[in-house]
Phi, psi and omega in degrees: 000140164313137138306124173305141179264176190214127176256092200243185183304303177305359177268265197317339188292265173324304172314329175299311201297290178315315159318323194302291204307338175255127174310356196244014180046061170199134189220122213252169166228133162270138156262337186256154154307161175265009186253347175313127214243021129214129206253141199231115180205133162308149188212105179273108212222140196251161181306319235253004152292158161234115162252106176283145162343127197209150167212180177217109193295325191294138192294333152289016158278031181291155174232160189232120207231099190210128180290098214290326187190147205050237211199129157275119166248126181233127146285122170264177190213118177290180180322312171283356186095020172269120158349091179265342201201120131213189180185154196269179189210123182204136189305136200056017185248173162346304180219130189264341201179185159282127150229131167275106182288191146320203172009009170233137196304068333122133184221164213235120137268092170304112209266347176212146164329145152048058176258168174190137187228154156282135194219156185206113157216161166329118187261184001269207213255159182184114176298196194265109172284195183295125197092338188257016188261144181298118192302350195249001163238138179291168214261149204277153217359065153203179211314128154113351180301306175289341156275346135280016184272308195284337138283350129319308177275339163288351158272357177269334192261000000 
């Protein structure tokens, strides 16, 4: 028989830790199998990931986003990369989260140390394909990240 899993502090404890600790400030728990057709995960985040502009085509890949602890800032983004919509998302604030229909492009900042948002979207795992990474930011470890990470997080102060 399965166990339940359960999302307390000590989880959140742990995902933090692990995050500080992974070069990429990000840290996942999986609840699901990856074959599984729905995928559910803890996500533990740090300021200093970059999660670039992204967006996902398959039309059941819309995602649900929500934060659990700290703060967050998310951008949607039109095609050219102009800002159209954010908001920070914050545990116990105004707005806790998201839901992302498909095809729209959207990035991520992490506005406080040791944040962990819950994300649910359609399985099974299919990395981010041809089209869906934003032709106009750069790509996670190459020339222009931190400067464009550091204007990402400048739409938020």
């Amino acid at each position: 028989m399965t166990r339940p899993s359960f999302l307390d502090h000590a989880l959140f404890d742990e995902l933090a830790e692990k995050a500080a600790a992974s070069p990429r400030g990000r840290q996942h728990h999986n609840f699901h199998e990856m074959d599984e057709p729905c995928h559910r995960m803890a996500v533990g985040l740090q300021p200093s990931t970059y999660i670039p502009p992204h967006r996902h085509l398959s039309a059941d890949k819309a995602e649900t986003l929500l934060v659990l602890k700290g703060r967050l800032g998310v951008l949607i983004f039109d095609e050219t990369g102009t800002v159209v919509d954010k908001r920070i998302l914050q545990a116990g604030g105004d707005c806790l989260g998201v839901d992302l229909p498909a095809g729209v492009y959207h990035g991520l900042v992490v506005l406080e140390a040791d944040s962990l948002m819950f994300e649910c979207k359609a399985g099974p795992y299919r990395p981010v394909g041809e089209g869906e990474l934003a032709h106009w930011a750069p790509r996670e470890g190459e020339a222009g990240v931190a400067e464009y990470h550091a204007w990402m997080r400048a739409q938020f102060d």
